[in-house]
FIGUDO-92648 format. One record per residue: chain; residue number from 0; residue in three letters; x, y negated, z negated of N, C-alpha, C, CB in turn. Coordinates in steps of 0.001 Angstrom, whole numbers, plus 500000, padded with zeros to 6 digits. Glycine has a CB too. Layout:
<kelos>
- A,NUM,ala,X,Y,Z,X,Y,Z,X,Y,Z,X,Y,Z
...
</kelos>
This chain:
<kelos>
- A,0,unk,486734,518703,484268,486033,517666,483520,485444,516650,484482,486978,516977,482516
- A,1,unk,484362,516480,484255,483614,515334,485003,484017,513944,485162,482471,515190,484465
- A,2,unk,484513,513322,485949,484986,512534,486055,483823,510799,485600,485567,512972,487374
- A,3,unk,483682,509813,485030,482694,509301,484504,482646,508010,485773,482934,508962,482789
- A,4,unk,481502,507666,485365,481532,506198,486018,482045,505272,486264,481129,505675,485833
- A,5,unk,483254,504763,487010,484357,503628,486931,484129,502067,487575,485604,504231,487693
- A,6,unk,482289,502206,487721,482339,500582,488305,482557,499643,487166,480851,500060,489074
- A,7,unk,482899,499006,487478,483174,497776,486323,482564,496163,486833,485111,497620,486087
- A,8,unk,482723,495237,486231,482104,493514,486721,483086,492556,486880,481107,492716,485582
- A,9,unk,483196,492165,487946,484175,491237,488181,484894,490314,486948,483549,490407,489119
- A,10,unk,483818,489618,486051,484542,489114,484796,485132,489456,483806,484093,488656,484301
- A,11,unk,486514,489874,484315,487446,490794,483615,487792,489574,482247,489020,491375,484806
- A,12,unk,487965,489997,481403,488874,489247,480623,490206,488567,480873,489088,489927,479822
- A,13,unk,490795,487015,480631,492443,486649,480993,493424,487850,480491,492994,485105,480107
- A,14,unk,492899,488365,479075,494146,488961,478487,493617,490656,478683,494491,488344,476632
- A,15,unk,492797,490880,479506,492965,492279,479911,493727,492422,481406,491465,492964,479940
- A,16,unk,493615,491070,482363,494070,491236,483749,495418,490738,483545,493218,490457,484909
- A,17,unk,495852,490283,482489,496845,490060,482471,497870,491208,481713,496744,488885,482073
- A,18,unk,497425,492315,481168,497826,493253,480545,498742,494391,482039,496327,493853,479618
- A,19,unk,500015,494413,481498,500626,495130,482260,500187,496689,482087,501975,494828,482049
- A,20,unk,500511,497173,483026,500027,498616,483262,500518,499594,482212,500504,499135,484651
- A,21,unk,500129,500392,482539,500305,502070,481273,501468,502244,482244,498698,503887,481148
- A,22,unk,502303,502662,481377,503569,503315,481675,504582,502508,482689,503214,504694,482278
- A,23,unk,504685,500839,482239,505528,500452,483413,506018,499575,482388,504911,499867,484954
- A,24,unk,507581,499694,482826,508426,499205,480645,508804,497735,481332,510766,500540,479652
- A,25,unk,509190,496804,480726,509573,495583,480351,511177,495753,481016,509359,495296,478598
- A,26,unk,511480,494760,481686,512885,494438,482035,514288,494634,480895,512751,492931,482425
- A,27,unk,514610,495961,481201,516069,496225,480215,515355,496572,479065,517262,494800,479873
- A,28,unk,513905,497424,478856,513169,497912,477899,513894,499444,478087,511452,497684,478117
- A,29,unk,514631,499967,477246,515266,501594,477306,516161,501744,478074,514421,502690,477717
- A,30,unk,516541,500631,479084,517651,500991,479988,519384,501349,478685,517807,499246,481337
- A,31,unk,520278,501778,479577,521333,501772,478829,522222,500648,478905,521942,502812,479050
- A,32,unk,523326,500230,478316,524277,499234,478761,524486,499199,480100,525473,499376,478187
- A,33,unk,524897,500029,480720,525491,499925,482537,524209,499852,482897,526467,501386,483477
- A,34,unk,523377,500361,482886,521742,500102,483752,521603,498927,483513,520259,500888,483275
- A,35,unk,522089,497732,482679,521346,496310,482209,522447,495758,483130,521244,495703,480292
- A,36,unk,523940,495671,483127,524934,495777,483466,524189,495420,484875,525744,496994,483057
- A,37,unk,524359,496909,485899,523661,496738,487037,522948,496267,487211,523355,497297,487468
- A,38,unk,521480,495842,486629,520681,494859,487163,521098,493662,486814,519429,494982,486859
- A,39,unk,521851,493194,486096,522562,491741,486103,522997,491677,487006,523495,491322,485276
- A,40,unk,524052,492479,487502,525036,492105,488986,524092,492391,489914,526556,493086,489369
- A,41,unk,522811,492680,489633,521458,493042,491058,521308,491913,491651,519708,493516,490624
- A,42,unk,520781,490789,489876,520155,489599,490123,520777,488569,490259,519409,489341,489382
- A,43,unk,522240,488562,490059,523208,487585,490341,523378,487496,491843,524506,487899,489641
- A,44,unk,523611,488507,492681,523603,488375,494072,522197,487700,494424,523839,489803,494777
- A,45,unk,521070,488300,494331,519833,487427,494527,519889,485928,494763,519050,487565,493402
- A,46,unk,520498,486234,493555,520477,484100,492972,521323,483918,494186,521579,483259,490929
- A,47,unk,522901,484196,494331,523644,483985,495607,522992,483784,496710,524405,484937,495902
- A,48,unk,522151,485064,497164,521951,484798,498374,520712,483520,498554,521634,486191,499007
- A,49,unk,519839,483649,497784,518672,482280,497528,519277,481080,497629,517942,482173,496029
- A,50,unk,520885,480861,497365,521188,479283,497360,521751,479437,498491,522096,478505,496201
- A,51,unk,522252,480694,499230,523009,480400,501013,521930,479962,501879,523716,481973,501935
- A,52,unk,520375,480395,501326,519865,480322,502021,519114,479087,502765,519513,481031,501678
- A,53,unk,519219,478366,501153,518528,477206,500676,519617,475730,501412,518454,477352,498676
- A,54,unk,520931,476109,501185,522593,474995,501084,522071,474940,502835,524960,476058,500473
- A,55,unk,522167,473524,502963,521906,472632,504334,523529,472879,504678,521255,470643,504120
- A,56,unk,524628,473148,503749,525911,473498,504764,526648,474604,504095,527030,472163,505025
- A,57,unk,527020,475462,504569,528049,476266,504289,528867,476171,502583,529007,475883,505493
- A,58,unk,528606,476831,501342,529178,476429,500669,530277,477096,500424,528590,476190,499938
- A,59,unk,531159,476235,499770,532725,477366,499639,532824,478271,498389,534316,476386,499480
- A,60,unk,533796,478863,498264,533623,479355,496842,533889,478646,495608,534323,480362,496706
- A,61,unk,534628,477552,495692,534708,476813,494434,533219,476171,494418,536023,475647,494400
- A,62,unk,532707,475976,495196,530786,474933,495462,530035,475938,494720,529806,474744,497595
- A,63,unk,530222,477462,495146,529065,478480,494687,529143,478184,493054,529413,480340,495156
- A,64,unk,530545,478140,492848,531030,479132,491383,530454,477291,490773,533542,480028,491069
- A,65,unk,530666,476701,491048,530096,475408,490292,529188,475922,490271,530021,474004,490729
- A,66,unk,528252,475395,491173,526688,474819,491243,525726,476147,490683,526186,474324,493118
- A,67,unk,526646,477866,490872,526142,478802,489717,526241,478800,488807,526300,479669,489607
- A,68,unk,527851,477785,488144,528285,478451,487159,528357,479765,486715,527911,478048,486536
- A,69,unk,529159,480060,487912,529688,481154,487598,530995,481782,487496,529231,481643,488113
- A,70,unk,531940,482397,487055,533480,482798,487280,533822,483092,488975,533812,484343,486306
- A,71,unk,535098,481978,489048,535381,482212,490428,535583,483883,490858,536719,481350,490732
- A,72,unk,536498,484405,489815,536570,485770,489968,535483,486902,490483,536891,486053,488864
- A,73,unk,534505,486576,489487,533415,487283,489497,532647,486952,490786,532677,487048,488279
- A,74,unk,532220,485919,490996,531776,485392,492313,532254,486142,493650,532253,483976,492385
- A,75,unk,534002,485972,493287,534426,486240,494415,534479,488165,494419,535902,485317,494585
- A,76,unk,534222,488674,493980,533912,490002,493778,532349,490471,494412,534036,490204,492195
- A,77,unk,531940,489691,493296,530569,489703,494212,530205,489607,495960,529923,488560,493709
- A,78,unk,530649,488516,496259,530698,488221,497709,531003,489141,498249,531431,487313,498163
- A,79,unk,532045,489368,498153,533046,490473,498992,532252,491571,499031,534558,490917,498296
- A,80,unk,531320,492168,497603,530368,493490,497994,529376,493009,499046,529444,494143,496615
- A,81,unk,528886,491632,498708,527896,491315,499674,528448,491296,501561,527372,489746,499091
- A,82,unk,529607,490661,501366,529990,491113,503167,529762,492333,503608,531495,491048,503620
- A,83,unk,530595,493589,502678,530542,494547,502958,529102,495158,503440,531120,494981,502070
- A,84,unk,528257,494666,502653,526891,495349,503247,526000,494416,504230,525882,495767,501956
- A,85,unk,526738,492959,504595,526500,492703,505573,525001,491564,505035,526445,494102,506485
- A,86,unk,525078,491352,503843,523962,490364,502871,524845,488993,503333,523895,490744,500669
- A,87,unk,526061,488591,503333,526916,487471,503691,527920,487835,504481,527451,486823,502630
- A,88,unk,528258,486585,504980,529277,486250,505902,529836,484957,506068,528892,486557,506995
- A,89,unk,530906,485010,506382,531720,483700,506123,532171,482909,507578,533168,484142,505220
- A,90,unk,532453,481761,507205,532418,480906,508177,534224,480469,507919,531045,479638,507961
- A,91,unk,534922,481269,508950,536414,481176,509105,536741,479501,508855,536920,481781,510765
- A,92,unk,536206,478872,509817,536646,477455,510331,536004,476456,509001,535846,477043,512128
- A,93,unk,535213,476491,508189,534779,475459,507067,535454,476652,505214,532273,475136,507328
- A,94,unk,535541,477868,505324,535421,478822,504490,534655,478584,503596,536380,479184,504058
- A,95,unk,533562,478827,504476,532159,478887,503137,531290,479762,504135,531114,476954,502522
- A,96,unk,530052,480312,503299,529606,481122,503247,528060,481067,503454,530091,481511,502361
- A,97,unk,527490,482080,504022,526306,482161,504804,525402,483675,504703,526817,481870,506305
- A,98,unk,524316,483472,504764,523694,484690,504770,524126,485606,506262,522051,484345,504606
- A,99,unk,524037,486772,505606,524754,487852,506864,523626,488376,507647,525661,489336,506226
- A,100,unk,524211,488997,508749,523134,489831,509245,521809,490740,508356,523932,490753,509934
- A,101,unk,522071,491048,507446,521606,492306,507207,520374,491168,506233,522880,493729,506386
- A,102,unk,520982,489871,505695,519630,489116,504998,518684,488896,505911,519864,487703,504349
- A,103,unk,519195,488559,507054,518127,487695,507956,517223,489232,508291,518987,486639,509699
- A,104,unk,517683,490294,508673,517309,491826,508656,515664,491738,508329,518280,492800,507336
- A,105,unk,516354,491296,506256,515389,491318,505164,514703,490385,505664,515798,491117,503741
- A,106,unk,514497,488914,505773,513996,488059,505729,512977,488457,507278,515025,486879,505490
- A,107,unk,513067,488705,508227,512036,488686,509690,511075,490125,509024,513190,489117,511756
- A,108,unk,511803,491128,508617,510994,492342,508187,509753,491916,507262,511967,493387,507363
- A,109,unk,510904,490630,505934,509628,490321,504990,508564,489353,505628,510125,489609,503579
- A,110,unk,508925,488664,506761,507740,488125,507538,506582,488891,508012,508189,487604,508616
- A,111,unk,507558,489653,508926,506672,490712,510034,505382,491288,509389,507636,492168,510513
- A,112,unk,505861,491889,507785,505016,492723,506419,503748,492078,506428,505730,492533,504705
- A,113,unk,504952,490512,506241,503367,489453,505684,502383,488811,506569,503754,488062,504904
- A,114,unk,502538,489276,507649,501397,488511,508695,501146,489883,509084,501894,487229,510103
- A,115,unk,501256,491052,509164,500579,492230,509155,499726,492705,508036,501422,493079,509358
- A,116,unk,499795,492138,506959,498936,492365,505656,497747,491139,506060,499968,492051,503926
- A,117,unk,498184,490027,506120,497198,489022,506676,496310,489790,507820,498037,487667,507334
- A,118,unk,496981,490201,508970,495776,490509,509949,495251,491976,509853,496230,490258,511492
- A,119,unk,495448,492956,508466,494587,493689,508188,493485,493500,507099,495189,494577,508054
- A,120,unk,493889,492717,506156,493084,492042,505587,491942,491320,506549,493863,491220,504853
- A,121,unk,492338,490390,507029,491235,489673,508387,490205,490659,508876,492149,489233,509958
- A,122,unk,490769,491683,509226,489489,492493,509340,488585,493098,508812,489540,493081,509714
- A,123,unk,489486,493288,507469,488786,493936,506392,487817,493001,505835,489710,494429,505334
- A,124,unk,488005,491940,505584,487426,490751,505498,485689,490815,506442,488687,489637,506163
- A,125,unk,486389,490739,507737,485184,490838,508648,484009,491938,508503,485727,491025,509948
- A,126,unk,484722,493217,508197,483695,494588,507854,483639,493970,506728,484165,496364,507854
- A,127,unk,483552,493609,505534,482544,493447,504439,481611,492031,504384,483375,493558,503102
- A,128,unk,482397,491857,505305,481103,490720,505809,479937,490736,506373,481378,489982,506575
- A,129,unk,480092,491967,507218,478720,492550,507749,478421,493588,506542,478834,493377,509431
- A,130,unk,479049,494323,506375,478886,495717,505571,477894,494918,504198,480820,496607,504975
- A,131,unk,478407,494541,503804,478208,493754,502368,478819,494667,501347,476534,493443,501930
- A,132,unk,479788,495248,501169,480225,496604,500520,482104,497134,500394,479356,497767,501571
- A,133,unk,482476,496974,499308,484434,496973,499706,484509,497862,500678,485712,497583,498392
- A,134,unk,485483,497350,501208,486365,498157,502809,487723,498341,502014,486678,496841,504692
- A,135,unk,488583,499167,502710,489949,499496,502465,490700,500244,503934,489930,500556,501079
- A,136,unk,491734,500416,503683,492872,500492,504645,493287,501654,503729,493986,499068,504935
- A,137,unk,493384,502972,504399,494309,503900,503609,495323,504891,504453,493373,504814,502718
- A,138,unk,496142,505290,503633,497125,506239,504483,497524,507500,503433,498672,505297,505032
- A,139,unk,497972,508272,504219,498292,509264,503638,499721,509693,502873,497998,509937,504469
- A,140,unk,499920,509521,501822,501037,509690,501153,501706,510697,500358,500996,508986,500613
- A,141,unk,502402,511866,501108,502795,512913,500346,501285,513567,500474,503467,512513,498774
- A,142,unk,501074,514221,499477,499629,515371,498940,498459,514129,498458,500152,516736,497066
- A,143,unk,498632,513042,498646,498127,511768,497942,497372,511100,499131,499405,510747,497263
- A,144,unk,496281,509832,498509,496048,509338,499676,496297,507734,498966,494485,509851,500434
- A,145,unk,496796,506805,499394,496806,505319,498931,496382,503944,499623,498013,505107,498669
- A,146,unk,495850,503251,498508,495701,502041,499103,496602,501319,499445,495120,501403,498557
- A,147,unk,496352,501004,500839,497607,500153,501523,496693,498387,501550,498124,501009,503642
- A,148,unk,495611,498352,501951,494826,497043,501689,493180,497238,501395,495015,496076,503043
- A,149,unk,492642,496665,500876,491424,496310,500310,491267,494929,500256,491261,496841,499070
- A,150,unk,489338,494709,500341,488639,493541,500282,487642,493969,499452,488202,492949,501550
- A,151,unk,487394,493324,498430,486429,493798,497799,484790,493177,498060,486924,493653,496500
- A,152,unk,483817,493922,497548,482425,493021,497941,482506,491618,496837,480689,494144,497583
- A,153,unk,481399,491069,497192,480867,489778,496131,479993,490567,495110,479782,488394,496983
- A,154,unk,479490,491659,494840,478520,492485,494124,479332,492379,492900,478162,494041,494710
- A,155,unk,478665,492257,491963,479267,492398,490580,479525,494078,490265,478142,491668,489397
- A,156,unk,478422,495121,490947,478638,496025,490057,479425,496846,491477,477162,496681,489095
- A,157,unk,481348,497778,490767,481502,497764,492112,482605,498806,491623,481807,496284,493038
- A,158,unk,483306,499938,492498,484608,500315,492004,486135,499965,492243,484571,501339,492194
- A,159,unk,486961,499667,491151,488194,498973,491453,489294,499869,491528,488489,497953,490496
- A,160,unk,489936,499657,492161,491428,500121,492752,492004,499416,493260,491584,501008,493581
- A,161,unk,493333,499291,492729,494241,497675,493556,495134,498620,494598,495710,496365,492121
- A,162,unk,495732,497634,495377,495958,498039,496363,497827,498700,495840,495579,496768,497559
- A,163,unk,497789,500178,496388,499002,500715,495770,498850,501706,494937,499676,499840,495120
- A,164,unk,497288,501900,494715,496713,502780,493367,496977,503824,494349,494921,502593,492554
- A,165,unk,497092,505540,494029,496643,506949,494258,495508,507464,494254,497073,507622,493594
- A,166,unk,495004,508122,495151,493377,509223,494921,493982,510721,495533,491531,508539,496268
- A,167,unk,493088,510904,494453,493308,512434,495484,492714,512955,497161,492570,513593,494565
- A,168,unk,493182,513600,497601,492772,514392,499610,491705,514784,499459,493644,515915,500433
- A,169,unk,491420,516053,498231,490326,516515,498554,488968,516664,497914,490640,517361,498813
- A,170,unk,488788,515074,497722,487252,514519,497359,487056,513057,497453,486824,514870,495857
- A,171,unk,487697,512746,498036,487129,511503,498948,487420,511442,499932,487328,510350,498704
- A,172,unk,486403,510393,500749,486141,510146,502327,487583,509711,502970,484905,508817,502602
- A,173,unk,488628,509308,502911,489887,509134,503479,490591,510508,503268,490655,507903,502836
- A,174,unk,491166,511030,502151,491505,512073,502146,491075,513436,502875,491485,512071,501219
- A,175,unk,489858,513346,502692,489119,514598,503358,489352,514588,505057,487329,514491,502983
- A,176,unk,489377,513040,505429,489601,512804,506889,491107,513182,506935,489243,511189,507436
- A,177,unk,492089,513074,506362,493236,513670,507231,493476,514688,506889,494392,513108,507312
- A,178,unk,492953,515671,506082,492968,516851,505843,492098,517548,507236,492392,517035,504350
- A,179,unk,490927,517217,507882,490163,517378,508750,490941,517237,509943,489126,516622,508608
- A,180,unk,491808,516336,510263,492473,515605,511461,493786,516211,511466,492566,513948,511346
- A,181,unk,494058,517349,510460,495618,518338,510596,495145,519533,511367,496410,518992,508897
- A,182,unk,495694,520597,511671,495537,521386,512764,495550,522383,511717,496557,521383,514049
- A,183,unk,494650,523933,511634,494731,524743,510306,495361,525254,509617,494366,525382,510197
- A,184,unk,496817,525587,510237,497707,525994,509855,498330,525008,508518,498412,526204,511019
- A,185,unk,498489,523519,509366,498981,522298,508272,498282,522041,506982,498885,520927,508919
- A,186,unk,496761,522162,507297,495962,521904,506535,495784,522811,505339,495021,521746,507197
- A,187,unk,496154,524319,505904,495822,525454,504699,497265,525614,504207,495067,527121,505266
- A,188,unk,498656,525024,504480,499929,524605,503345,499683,523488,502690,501365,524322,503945
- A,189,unk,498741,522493,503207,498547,521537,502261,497380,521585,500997,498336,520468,503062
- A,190,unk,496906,522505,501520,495735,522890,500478,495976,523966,499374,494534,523427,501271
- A,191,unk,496691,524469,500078,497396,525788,498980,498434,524929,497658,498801,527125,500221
- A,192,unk,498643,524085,498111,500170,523474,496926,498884,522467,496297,502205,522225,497946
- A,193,unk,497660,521930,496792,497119,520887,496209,496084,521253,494950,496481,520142,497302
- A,194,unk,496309,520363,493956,495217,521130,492607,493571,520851,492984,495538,520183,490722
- A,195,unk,492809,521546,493468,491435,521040,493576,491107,520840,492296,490442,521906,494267
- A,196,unk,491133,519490,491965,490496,519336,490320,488875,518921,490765,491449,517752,489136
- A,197,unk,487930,519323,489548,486652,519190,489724,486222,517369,489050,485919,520645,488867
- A,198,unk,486293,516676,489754,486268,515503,489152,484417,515292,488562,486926,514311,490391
- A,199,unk,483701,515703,489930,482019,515141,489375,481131,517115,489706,481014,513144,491107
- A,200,unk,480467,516644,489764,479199,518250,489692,480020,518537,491004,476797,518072,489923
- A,201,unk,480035,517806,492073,479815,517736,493523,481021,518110,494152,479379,516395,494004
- A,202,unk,482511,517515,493447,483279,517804,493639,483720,519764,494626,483531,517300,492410
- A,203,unk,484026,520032,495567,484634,520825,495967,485749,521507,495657,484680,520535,496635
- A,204,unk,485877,522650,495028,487050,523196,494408,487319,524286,494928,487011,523369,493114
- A,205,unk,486451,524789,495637,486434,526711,496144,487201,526360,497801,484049,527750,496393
- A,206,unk,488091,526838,497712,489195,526078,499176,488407,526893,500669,491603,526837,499026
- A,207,unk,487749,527742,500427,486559,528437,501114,485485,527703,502081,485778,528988,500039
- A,208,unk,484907,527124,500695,483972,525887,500709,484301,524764,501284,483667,525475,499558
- A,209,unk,485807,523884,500808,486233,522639,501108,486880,522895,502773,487378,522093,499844
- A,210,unk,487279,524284,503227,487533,524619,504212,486721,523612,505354,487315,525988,504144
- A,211,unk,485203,524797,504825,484316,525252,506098,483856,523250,505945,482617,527012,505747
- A,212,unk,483748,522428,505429,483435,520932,505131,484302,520488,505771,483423,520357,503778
- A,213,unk,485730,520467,505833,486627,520021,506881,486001,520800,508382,488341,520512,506420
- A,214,unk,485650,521583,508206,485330,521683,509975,484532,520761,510261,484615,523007,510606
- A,215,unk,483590,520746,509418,482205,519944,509719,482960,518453,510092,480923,519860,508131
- A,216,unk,483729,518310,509028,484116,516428,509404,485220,516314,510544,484965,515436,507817
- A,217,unk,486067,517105,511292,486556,517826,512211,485888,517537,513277,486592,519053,511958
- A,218,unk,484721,517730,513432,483967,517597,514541,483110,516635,514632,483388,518555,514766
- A,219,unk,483075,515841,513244,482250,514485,513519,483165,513937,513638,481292,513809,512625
- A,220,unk,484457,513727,513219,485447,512715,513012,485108,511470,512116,485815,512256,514298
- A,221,unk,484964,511638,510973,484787,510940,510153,485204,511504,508712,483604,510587,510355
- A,222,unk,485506,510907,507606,485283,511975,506453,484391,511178,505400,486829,512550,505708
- A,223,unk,483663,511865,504586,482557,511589,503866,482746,511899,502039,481403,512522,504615
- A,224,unk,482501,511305,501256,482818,511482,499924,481237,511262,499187,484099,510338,499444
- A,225,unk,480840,512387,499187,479359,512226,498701,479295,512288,497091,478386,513472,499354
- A,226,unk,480069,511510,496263,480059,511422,495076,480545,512458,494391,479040,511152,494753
- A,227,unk,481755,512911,495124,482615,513569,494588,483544,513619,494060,482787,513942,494900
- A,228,unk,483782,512184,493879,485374,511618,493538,484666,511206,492062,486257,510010,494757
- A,229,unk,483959,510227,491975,483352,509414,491539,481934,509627,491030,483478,508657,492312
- A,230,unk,480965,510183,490213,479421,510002,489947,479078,508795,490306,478954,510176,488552
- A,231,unk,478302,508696,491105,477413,507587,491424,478003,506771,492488,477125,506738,490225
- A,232,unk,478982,507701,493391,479624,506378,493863,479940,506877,495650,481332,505938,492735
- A,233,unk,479615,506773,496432,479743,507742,497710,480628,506673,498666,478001,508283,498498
- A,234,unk,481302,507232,499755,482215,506644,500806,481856,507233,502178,483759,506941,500470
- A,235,unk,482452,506696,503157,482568,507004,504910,483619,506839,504712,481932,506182,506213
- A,236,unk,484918,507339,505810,486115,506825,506148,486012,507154,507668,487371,507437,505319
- A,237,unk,486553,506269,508423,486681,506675,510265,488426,506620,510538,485688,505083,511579
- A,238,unk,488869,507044,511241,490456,506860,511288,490740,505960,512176,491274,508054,511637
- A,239,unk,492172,505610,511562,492985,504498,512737,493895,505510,513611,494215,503110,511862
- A,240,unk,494421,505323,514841,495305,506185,515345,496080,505706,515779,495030,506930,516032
- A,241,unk,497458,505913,516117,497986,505191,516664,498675,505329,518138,498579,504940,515846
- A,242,unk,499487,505272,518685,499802,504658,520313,499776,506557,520981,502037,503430,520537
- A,243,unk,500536,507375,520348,500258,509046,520435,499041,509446,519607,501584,509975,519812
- A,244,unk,497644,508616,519359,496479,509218,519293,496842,510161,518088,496008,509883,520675
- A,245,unk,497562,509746,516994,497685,510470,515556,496638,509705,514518,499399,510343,514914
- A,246,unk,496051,510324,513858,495538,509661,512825,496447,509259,511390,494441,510478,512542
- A,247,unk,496958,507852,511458,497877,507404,510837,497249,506424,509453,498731,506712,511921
- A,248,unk,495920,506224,509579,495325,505962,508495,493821,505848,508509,495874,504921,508062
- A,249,unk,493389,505538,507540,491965,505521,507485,491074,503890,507063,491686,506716,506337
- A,250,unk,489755,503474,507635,489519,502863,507019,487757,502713,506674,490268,502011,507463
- A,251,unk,487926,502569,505272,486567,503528,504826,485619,502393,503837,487156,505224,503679
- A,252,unk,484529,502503,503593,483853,501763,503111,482994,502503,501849,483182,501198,504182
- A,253,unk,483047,501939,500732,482521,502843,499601,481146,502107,498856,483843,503078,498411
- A,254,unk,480451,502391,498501,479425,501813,497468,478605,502713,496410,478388,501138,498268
- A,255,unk,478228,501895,494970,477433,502883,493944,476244,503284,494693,476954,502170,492457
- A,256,unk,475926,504710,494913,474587,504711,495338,472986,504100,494681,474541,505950,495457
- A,257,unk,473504,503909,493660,472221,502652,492915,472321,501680,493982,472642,501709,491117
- A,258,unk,473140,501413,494594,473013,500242,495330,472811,500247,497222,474343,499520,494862
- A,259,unk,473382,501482,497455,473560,501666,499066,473780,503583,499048,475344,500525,499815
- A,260,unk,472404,504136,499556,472681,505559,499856,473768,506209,500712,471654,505964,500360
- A,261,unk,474335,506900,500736,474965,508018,501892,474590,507510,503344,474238,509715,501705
- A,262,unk,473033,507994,503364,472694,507457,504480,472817,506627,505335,472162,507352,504449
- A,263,unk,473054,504887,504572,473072,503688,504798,474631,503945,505100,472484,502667,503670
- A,264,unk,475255,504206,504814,476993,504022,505100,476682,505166,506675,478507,504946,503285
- A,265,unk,476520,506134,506849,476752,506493,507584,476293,506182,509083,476685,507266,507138
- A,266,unk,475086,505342,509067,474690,504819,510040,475883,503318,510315,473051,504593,509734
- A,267,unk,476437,503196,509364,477271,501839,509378,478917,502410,510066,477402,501080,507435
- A,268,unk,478954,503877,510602,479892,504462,510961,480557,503548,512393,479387,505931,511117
- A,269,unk,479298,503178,513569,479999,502809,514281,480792,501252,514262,479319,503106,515161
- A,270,unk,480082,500214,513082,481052,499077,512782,482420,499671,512319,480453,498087,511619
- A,271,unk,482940,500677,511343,483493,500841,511186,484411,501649,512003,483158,500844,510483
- A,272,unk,484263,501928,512901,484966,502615,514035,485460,501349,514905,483912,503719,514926
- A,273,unk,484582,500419,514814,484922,498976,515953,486396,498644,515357,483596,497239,515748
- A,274,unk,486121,498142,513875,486804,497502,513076,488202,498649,513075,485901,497169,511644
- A,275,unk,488413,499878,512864,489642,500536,513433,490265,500389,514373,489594,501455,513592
- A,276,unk,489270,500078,515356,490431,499734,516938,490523,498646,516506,489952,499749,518788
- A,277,unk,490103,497445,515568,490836,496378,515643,492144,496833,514759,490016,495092,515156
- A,278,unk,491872,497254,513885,493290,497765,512970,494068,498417,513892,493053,498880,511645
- A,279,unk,493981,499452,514822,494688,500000,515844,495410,499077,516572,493917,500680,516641
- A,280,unk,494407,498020,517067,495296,496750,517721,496436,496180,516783,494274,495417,518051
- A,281,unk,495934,496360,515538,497131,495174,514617,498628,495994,514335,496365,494663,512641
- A,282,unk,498105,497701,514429,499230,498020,514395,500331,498295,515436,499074,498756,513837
- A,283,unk,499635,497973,516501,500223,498380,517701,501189,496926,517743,499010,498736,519087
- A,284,unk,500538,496143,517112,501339,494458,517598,502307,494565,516415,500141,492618,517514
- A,285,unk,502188,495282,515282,503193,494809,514531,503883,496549,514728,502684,494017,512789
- A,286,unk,504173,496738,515618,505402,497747,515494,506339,497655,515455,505623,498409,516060
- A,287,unk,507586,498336,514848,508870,498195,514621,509070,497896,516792,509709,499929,513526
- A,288,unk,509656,497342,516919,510248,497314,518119,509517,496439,519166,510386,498643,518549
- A,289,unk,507931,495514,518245,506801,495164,519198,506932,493841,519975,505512,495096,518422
</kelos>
């Protein structure tokens, strides 16, 4: 089935952007008793650890169980799971209590995330500033390809995907690139388990066909989505690589061809190749160990 036109106009409605997603249930919507159970005792530690984090001194356990109101018992149950996994730790000499190794763990990781989303964004930012046209950041996930970051254009007429959405490998310009950038052997187990669905006319389904097209983008190093995902809607993707020269993600630039041909993106290949080694740089600085 042909897949239809999905640009849409920035002036979404309050009560459509505010409409939660298809298929994602409401807090303790179908869970059972012990599933509600468990996420109570989830969010009770939360709360715990948010006030160790917050308390200018060490609080004890009679301080917690106040100022939570909560049962000393229960509290003190709680805690004790939390040492164990190393979320708290206690202070022998005052006996009160402190975030453990394993929060602070959480807490530098949830930094590290967030100024690495900042300085891929920043760039992404920068390519649609020249480009005039959304940029994205993608990687390869399972048989899947996903948005890890996006910037969208100022153009009203445009296609949306938030960042976290799924596309399929083999009909768009990111996908097609790491299918291109696997060695043939990898590429023809990943193609064999994958459904070539026919999304537009253009779409590639004959694994023959989508083959001999991965060579082609193979040897340009780029991958190309000539309105195959999408009617009316074409992409470039160039890859990021990382420190062993793997292609670890992609970052690709899409527009309606009413508005910007094939052509026009592909001459725009080498900004977007610049703008990868800057992403290459960002990932190299935010590596586990950097």
């Amino acid at each position: 089935m042909e897949r239809n036109m999905q640009l849409r106009f920035q002036n979404r409605s309050a009560a459509s952007a505010s409409k939660p997603e298809a298929g994602v249930k409401s807090s303790g919507e179908g869970d059972t008793p012990e599933q509600q159970q468990e996420a109570a005792r989830s969010l009770r530690a939360l709360v715990v650890l948010e006030h160790l984090a917050r308390a200018q001194h060490p609080p004890t356990l009679a301080q917690l169980a106040q100022r939570l109101n909560m049962p000393k018992t229960t509290l003190m149950r709680l805690l004790a799971a939390m040492q164990r996994a190393g979320f708290v730790a206690s202070t022998p000499t005052e006996h009160g209590f402190v975030p453990g190794p394993q929060a602070t763990s959480l807490a530098l990781a949830t930094l590290h995330a967030s100024a690495f989303t900042r300085a891929c964004r920043a760039v992404l930012a920068q390519l649609v500033g020249t480009l005039g046209e959304t940029c994205n950041l993608t990687a390869p996930d399972g048989d899947r390809v996903v948005y890890m970051e996006r910037v969208e254009t100022s153009e009203p007429l445009r296609l949306f995907f938030a960042v976290g959405s799924h596309v399929p490998m083999h009909c768009t310009a990111s996908g097609k690139l790491f299918l291109a950038s696997m060695n043939r052997l990898e590429r023809g187990r990943v193609l064999a388990r994958l459904p070539l669905t026919r999304n537009t006319p253009r779409t590639l389904t004959d694994p023959a066909q989508l083959e001999e097209e991965l060579e082609r983008l193979a040897a340009r190093g780029i991958g190309i989505d000539n309105e195959e995902f999408v009617r009316g809607m074409s992409a470039v993707a160039v890859p990021v690589k990382d420190a062993e020269d793997r292609v670890v993600a992609a970052v690709a630039c899409h527009a309606p061809t009413a508005r910007v041909m094939l052509d026009d993106l592909l001459r725009a290949v080498p900004v977007l190749q610049r703008a990868a080694q800057s992403l290459h740089d960002v990932l190299a600085l935010h590596r586990p160990g950097a």
